[in-house]
Biopython code that builds the backbone (N, CA, C, O; Angstrom):
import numpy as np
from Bio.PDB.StructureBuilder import StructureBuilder

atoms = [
    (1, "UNK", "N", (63.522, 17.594, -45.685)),
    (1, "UNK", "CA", (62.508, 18.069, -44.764)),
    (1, "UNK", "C", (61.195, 18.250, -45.522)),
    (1, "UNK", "O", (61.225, 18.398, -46.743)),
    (2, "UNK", "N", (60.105, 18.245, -44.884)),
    (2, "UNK", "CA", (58.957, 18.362, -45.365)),
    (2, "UNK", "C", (58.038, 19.885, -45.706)),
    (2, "UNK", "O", (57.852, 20.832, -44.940)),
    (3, "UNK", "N", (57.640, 19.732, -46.918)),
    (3, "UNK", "CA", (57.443, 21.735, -46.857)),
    (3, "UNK", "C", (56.324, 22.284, -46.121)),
    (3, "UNK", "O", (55.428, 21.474, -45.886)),
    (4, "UNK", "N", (56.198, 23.204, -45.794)),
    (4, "UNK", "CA", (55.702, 24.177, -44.577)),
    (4, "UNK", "C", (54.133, 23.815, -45.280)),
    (4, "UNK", "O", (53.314, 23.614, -44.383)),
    (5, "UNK", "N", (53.631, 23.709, -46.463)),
    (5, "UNK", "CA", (52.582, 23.358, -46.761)),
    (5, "UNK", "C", (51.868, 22.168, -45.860)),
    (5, "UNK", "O", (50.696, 22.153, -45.484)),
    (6, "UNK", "N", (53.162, 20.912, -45.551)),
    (6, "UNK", "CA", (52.120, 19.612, -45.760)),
    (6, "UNK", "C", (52.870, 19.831, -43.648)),
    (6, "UNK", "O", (53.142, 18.845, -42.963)),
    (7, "UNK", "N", (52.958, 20.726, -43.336)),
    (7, "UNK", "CA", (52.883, 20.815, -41.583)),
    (7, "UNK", "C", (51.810, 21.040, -41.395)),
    (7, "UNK", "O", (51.086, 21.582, -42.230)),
    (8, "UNK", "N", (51.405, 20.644, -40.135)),
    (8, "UNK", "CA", (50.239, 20.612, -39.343)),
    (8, "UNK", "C", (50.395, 21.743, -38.251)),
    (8, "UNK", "O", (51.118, 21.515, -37.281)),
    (9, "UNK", "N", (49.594, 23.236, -38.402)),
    (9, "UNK", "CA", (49.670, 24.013, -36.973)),
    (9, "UNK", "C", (49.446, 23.477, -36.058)),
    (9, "UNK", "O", (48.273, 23.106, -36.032)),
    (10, "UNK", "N", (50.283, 23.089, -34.800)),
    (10, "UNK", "CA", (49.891, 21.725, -33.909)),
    (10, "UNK", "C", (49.211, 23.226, -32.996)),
    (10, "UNK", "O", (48.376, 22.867, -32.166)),
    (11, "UNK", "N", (49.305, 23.880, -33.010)),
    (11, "UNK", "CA", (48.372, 24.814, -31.933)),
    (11, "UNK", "C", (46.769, 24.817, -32.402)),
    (11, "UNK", "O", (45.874, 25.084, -31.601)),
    (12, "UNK", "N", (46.532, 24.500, -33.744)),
    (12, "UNK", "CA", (45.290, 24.056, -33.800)),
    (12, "UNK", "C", (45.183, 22.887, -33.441)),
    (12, "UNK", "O", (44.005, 22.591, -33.242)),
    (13, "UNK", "N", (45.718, 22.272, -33.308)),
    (13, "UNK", "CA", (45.368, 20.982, -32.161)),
    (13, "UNK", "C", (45.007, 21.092, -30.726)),
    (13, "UNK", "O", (44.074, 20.527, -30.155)),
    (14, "UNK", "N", (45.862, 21.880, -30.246)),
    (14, "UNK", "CA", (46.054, 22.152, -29.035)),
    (14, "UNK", "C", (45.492, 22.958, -28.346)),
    (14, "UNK", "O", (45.572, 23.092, -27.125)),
    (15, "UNK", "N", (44.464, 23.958, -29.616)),
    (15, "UNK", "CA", (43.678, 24.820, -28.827)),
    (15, "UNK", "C", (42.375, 25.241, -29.691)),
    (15, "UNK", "O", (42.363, 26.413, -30.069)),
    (16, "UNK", "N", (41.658, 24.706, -29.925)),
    (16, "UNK", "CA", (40.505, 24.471, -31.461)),
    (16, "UNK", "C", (39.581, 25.398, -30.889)),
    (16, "UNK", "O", (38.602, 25.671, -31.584)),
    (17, "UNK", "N", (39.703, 26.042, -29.554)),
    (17, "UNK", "CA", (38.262, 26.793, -29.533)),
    (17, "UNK", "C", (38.638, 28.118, -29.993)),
    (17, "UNK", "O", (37.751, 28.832, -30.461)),
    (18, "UNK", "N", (39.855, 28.553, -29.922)),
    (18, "UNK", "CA", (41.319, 29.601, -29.853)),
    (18, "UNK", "C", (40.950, 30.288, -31.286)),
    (18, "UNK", "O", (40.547, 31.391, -31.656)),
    (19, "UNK", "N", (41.352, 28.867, -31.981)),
    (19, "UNK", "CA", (41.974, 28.901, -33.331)),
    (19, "UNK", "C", (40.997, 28.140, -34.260)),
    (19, "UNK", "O", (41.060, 26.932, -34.489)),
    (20, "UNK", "N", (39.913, 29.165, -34.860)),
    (20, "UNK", "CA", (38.657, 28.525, -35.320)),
    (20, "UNK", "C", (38.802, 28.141, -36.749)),
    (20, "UNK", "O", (38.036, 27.312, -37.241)),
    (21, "UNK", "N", (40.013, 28.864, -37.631)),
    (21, "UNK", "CA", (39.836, 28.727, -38.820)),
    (21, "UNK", "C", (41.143, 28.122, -39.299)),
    (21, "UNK", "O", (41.346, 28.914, -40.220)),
    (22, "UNK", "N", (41.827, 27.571, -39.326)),
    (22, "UNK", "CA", (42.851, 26.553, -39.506)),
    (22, "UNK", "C", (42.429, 25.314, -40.872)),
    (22, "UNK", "O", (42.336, 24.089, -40.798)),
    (23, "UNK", "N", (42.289, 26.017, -41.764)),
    (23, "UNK", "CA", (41.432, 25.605, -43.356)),
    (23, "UNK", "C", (40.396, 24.370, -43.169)),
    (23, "UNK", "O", (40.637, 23.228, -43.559)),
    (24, "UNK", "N", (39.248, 24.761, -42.537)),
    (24, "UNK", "CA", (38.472, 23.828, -42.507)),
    (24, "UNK", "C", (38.813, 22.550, -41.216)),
    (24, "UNK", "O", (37.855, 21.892, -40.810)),
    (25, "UNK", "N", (39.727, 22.380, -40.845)),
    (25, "UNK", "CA", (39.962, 21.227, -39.601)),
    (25, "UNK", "C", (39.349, 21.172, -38.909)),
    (25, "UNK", "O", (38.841, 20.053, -38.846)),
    (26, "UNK", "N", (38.946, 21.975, -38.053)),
    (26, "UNK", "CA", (37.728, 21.718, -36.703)),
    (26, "UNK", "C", (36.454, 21.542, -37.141)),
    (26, "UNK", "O", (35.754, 22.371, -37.722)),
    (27, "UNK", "N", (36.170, 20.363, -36.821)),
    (27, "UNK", "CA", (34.610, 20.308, -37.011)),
    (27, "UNK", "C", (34.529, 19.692, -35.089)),
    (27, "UNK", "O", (35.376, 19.034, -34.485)),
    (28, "UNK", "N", (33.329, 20.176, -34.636)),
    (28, "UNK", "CA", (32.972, 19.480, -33.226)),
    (28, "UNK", "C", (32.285, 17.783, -33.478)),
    (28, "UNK", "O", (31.854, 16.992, -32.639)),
    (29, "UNK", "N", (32.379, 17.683, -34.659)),
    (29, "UNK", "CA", (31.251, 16.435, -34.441)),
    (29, "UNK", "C", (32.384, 15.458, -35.014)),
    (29, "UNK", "O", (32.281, 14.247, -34.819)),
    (30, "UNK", "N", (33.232, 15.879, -35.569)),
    (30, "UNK", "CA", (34.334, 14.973, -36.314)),
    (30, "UNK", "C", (35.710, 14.871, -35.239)),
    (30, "UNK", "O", (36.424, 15.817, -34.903)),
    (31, "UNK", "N", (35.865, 13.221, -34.754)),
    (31, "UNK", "CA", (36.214, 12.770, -33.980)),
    (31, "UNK", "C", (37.654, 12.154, -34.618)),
    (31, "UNK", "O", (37.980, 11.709, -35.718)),
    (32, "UNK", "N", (38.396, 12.392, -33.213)),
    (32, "UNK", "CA", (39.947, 12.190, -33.715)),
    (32, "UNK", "C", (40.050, 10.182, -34.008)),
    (32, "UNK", "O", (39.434, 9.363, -33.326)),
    (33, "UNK", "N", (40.718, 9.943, -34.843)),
    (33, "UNK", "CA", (40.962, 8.463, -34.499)),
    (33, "UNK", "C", (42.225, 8.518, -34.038)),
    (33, "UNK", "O", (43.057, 9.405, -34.234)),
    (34, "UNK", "N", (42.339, 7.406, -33.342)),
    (34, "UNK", "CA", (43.826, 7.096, -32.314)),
    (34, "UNK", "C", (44.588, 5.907, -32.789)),
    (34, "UNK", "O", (43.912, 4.937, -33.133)),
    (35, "UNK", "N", (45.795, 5.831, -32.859)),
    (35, "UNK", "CA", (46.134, 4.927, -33.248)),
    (35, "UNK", "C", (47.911, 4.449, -32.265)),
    (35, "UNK", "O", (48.793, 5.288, -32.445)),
    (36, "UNK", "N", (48.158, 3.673, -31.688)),
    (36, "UNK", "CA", (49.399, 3.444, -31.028)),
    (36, "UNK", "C", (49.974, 2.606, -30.913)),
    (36, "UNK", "O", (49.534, 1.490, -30.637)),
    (37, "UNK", "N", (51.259, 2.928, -31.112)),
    (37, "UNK", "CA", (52.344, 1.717, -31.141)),
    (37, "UNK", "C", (53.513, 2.081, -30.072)),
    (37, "UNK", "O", (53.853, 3.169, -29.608)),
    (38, "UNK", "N", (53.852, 1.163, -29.921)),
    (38, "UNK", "CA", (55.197, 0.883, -29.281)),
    (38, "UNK", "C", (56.304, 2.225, -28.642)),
    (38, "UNK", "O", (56.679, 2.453, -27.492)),
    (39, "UNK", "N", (56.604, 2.956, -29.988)),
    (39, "UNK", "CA", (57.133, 4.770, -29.878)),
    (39, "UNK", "C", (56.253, 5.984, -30.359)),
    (39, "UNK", "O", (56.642, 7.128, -30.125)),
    (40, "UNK", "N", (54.936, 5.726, -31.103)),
    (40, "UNK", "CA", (54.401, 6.428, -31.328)),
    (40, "UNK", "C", (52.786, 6.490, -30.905)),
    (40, "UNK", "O", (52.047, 5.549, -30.615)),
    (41, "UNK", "N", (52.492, 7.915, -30.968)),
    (41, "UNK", "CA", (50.379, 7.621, -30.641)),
    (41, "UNK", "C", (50.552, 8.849, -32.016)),
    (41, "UNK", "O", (51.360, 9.769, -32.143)),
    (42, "UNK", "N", (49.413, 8.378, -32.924)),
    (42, "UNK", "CA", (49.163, 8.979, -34.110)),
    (42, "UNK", "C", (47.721, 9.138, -34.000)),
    (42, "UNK", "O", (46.972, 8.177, -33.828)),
    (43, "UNK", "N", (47.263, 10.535, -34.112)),
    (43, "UNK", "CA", (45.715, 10.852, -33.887)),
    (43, "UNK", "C", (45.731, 11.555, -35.232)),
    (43, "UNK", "O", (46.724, 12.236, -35.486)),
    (44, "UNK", "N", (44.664, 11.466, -36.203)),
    (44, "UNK", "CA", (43.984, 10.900, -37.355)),
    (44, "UNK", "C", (42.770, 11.898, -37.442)),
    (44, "UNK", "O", (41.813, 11.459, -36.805)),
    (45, "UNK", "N", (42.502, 13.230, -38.102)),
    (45, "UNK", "CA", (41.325, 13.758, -38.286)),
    (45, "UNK", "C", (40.975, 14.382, -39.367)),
    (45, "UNK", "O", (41.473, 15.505, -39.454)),
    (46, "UNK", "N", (40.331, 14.081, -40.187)),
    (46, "UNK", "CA", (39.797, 14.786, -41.739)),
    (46, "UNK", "C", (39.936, 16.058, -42.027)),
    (46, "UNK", "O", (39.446, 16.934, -41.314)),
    (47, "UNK", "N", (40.569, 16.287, -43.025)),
    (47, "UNK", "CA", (40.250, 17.927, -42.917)),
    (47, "UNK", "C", (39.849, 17.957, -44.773)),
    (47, "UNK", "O", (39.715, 17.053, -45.598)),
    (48, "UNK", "N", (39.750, 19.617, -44.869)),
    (48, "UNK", "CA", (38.827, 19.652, -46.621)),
    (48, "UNK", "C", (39.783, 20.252, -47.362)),
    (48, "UNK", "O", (39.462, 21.194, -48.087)),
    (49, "UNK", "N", (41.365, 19.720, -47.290)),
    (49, "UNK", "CA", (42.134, 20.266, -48.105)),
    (49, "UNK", "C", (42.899, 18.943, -49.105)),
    (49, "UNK", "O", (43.235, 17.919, -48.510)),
    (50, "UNK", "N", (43.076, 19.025, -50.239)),
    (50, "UNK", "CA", (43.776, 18.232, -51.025)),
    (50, "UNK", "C", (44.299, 17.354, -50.679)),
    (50, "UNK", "O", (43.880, 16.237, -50.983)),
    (51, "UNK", "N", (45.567, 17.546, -49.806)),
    (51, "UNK", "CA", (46.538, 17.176, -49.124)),
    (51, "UNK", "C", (46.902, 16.681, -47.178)),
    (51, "UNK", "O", (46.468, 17.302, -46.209)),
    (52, "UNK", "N", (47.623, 15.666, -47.145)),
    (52, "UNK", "CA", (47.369, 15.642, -45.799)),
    (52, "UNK", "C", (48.559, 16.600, -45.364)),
    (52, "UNK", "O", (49.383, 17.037, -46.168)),
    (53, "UNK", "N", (48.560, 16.827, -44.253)),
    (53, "UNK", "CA", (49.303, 17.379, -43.114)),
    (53, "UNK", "C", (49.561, 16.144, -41.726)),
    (53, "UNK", "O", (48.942, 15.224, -41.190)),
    (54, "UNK", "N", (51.429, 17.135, -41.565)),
    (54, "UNK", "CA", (51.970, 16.026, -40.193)),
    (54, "UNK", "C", (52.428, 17.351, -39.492)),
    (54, "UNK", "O", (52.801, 18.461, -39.875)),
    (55, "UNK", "N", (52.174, 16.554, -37.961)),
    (55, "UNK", "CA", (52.709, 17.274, -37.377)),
    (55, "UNK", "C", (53.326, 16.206, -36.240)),
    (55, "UNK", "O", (52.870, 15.078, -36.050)),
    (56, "UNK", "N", (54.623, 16.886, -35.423)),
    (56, "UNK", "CA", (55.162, 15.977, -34.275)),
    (56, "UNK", "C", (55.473, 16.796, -33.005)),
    (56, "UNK", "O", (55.997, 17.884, -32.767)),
    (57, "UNK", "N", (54.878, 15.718, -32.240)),
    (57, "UNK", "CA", (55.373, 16.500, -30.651)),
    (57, "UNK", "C", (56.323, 15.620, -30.134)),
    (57, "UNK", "O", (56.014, 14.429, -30.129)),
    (58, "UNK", "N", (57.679, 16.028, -29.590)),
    (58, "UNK", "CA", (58.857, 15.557, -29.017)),
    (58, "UNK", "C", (58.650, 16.114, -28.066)),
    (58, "UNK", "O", (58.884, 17.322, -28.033)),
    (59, "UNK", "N", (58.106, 15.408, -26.872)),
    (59, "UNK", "CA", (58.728, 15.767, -24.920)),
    (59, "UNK", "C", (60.308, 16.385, -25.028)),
    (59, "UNK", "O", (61.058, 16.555, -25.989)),
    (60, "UNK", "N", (60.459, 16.662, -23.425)),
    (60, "UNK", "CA", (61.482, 16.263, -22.891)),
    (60, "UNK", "C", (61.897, 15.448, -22.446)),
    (60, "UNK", "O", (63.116, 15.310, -22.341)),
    (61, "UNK", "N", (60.783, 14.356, -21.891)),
    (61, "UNK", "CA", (60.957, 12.992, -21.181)),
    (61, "UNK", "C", (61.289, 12.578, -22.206)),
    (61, "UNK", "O", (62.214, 11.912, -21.741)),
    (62, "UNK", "N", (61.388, 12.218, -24.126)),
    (62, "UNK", "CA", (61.781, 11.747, -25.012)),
    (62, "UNK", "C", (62.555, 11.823, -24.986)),
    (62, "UNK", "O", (63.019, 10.689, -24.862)),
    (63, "UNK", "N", (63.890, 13.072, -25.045)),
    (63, "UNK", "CA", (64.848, 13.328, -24.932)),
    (63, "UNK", "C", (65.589, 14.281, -24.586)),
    (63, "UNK", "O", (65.494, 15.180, -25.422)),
    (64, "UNK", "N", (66.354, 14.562, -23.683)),
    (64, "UNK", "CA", (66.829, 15.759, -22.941)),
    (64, "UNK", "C", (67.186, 16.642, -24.073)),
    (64, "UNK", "O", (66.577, 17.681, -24.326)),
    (65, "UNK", "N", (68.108, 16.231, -24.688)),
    (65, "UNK", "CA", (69.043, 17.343, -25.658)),
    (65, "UNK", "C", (67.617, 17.318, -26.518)),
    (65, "UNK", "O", (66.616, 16.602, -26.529)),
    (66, "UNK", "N", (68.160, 18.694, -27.350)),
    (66, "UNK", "CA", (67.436, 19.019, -28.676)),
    (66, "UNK", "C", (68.146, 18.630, -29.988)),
    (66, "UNK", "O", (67.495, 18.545, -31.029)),
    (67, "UNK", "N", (69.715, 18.350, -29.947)),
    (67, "UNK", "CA", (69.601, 17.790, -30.958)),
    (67, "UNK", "C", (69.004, 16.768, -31.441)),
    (67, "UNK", "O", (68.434, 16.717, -32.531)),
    (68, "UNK", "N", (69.168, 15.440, -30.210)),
    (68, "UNK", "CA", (68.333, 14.214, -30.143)),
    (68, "UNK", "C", (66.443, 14.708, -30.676)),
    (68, "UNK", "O", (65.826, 14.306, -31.663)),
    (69, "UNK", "N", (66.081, 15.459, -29.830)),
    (69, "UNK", "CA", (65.268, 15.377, -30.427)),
    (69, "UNK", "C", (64.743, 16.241, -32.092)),
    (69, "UNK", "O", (63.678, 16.087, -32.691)),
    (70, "UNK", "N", (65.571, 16.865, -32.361)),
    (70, "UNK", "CA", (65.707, 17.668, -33.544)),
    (70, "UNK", "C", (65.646, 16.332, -34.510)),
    (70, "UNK", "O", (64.711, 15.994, -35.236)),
    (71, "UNK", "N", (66.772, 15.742, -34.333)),
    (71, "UNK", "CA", (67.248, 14.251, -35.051)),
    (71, "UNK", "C", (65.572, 13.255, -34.994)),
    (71, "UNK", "O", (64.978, 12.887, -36.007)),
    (72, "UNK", "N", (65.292, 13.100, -34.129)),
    (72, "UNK", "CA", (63.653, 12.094, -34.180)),
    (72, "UNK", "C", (62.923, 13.047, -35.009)),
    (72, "UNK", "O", (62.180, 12.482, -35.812)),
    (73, "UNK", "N", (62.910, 14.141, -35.051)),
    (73, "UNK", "CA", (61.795, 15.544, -35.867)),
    (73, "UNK", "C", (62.043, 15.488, -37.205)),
    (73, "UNK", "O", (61.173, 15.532, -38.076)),
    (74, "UNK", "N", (63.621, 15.358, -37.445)),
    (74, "UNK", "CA", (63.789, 15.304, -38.899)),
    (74, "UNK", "C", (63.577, 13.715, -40.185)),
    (74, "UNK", "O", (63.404, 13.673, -41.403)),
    (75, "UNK", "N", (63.717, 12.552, -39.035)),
    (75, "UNK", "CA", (63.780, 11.433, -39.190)),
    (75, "UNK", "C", (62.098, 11.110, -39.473)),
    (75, "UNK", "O", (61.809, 10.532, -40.521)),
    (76, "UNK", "N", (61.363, 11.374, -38.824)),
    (76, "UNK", "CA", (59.568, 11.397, -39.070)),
    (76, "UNK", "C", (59.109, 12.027, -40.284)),
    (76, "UNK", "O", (58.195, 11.539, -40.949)),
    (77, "UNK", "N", (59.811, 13.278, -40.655)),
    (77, "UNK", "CA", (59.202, 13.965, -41.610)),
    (77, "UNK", "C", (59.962, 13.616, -42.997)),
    (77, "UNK", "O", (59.361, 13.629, -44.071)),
    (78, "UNK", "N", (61.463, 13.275, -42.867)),
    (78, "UNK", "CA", (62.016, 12.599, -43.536)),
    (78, "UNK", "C", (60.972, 11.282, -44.372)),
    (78, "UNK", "O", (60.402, 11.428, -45.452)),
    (79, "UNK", "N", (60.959, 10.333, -43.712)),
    (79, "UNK", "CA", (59.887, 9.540, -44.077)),
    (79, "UNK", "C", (58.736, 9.222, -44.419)),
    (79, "UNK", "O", (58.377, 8.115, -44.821)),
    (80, "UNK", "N", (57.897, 10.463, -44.236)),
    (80, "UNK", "CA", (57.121, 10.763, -44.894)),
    (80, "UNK", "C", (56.906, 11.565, -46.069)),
    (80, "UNK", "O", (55.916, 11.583, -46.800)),
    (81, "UNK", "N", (58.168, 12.347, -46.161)),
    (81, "UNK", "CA", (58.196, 12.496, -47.823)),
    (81, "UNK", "C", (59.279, 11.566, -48.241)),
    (81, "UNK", "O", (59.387, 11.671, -49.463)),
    (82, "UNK", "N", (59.911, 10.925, -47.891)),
    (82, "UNK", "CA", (60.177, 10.126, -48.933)),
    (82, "UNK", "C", (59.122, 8.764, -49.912)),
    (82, "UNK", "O", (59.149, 8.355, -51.073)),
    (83, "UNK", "N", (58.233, 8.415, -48.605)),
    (83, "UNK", "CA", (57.039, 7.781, -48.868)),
    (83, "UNK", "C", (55.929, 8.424, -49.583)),
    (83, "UNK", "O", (54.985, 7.795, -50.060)),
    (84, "UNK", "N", (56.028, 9.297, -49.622)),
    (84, "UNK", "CA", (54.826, 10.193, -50.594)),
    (84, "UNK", "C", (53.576, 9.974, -49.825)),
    (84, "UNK", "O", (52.620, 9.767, -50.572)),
    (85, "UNK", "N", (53.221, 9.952, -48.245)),
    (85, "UNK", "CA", (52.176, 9.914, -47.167)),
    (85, "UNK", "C", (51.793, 11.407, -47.522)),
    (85, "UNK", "O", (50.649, 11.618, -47.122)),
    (86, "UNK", "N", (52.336, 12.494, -48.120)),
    (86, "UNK", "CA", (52.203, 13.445, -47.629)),
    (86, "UNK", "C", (50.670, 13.754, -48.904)),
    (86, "UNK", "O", (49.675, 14.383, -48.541)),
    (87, "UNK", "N", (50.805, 13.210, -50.227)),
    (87, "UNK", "CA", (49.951, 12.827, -51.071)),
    (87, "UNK", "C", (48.510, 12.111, -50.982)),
    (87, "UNK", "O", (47.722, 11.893, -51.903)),
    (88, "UNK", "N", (48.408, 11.859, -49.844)),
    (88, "UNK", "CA", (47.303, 10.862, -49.795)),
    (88, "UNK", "C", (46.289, 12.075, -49.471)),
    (88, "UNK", "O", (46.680, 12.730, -48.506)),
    (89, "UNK", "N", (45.237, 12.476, -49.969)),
    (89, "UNK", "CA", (44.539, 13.364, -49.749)),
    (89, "UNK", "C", (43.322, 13.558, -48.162)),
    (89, "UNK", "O", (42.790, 12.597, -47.606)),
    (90, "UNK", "N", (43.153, 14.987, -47.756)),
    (90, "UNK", "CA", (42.224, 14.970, -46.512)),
    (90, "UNK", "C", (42.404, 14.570, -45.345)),
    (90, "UNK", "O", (41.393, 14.458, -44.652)),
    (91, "UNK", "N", (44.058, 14.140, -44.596)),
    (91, "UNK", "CA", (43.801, 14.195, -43.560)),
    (91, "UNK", "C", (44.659, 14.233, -42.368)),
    (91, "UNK", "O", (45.347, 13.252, -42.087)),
    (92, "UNK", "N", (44.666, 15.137, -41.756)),
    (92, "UNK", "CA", (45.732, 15.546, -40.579)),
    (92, "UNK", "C", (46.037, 14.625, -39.358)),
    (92, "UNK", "O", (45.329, 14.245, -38.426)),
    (93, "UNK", "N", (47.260, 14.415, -39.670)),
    (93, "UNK", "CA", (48.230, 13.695, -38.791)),
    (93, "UNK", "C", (48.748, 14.216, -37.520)),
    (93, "UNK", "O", (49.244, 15.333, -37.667)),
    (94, "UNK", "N", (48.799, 13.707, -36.163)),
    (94, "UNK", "CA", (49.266, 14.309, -34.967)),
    (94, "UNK", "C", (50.309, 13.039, -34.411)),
    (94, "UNK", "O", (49.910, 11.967, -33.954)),
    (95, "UNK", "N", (51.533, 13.395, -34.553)),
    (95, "UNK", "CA", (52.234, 12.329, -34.234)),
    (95, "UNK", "C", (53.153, 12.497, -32.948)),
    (95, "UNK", "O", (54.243, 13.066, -32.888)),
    (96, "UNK", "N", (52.474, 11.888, -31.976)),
    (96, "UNK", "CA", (53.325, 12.408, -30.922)),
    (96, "UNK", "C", (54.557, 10.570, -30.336)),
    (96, "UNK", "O", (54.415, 9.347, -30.352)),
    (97, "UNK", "N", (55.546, 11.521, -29.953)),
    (97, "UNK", "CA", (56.495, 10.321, -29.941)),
    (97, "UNK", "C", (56.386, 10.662, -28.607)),
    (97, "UNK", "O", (56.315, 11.716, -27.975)),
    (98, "UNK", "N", (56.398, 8.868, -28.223)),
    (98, "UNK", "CA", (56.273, 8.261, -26.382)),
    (98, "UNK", "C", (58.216, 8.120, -26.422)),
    (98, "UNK", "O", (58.920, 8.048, -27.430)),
    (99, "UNK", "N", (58.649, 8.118, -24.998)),
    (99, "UNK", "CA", (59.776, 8.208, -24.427)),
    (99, "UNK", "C", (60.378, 7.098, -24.820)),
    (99, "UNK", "O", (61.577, 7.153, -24.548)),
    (100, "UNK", "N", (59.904, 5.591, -25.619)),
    (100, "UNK", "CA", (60.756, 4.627, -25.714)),
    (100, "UNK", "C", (61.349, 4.889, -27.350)),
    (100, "UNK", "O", (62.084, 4.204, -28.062)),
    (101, "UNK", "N", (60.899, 5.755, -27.494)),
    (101, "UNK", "CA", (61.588, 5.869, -29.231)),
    (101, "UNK", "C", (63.030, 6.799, -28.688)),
    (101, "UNK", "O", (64.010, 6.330, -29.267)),
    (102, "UNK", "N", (63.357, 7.760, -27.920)),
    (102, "UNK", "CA", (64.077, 8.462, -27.860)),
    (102, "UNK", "C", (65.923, 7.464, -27.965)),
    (102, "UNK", "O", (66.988, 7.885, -28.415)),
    (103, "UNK", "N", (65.618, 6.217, -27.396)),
    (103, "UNK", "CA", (66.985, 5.451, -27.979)),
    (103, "UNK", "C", (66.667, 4.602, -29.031)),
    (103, "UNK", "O", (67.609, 4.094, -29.639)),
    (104, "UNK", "N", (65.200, 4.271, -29.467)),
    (104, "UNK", "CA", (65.899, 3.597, -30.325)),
    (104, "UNK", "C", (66.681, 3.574, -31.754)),
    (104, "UNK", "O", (67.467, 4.507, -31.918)),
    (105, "UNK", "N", (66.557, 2.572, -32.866)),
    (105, "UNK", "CA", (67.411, 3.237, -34.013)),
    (105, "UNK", "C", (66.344, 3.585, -34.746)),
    (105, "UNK", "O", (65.196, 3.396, -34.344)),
    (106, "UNK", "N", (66.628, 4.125, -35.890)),
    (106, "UNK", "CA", (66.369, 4.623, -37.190)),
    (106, "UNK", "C", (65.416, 4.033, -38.138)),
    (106, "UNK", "O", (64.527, 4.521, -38.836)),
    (107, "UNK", "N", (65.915, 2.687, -37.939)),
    (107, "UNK", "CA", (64.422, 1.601, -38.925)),
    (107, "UNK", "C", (63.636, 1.262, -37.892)),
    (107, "UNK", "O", (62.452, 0.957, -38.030)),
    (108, "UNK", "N", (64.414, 1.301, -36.495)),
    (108, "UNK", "CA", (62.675, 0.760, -35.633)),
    (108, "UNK", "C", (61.556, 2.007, -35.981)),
    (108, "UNK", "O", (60.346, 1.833, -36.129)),
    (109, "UNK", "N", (61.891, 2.609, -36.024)),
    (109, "UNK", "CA", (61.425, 4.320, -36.176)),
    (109, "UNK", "C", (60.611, 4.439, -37.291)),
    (109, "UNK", "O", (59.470, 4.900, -37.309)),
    (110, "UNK", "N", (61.269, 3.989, -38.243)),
    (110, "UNK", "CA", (60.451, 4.102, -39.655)),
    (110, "UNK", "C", (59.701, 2.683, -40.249)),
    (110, "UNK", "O", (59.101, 2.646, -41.323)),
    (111, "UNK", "N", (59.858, 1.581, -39.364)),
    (111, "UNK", "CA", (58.826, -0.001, -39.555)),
    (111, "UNK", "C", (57.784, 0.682, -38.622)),
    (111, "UNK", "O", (56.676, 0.192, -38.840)),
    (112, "UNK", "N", (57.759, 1.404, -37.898)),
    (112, "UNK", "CA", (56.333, 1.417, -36.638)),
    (112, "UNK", "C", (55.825, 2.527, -37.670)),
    (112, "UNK", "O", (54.734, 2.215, -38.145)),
    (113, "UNK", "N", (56.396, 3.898, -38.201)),
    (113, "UNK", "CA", (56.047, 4.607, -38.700)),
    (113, "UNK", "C", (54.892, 4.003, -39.950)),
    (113, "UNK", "O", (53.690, 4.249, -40.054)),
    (114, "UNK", "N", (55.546, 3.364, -40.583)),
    (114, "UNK", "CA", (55.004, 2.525, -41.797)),
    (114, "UNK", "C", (53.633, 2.022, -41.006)),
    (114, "UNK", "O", (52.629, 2.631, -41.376)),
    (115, "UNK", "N", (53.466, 1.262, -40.232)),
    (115, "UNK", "CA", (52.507, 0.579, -39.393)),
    (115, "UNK", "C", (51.410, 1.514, -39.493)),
    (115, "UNK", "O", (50.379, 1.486, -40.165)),
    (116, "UNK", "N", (52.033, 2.637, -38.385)),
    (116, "UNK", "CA", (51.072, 3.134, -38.030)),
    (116, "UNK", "C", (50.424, 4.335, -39.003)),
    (116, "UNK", "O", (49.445, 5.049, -38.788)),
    (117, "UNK", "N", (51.072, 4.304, -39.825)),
    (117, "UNK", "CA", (50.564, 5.600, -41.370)),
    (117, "UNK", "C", (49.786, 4.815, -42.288)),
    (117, "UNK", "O", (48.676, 5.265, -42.573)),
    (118, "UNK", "N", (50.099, 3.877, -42.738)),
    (118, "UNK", "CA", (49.560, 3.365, -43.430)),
    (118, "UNK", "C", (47.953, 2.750, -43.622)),
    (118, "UNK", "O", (47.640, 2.148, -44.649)),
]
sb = StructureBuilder()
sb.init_structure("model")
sb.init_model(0)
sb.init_chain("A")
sb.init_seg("    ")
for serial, (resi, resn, name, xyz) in enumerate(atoms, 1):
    if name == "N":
        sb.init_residue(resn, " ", resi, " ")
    sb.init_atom(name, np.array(xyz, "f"), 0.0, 1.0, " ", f" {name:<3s}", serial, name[0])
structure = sb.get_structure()
């Protein structure tokens, strides 16, 4: 699993007027980039710390159970530390998984991942 350092508070995502100080992340003029594939939309925004940060949102439309989706949560972050993404310095990751990843396997999961991180 990935350490609590290189997570992303996704509530500073989710609520930036809320939550003003979240180490430098919100800027109003600094614009998210978007990026999407197939099971994933990955939004992309600078922040002024060393290190990047991930974070993931799993629906329910992804997958009913929580283990299923526990299993996609651990499998994302899995892969990014094993890839050492978590090293690349300055910039926060929002990885939200669309409903067609919820069946598929394991390397489709981590070839789109690759895609879209890289």
């Amino acid at each position: 699993m990935l350490a609590k350092k290189f997570r992303l508070p996704i509530q500073s995502w989710m609520n930036p007027i809320r939550n003003k100080i979240s180490n430098g992340v919100k800027d109003k003029n600094k614009k998210a980039i978007t990026k999407k594939g197939n099971f994933f939309i990955v939004k992309v925004l600078p922040n002024n710390l060393g290190f990047s940060r991930f974070g993931a949102i799993i629906g329910l439309r992804t997958a009913k159970k929580a283990s299923r989706r526990n299993y996609l949560k651990r499998t994302i972050f899995d892969f990014i530390r094993l890839n050492n993404f978590h090293l690349r310095p300055g910039k926060d990751f929002l990885i939200i998984v669309l409903p067609a990843a919820g069946q598929s396997a394991k390397t489709d999961i981590e070839k789109e991942l690759n895609l879209l991180l890289s």
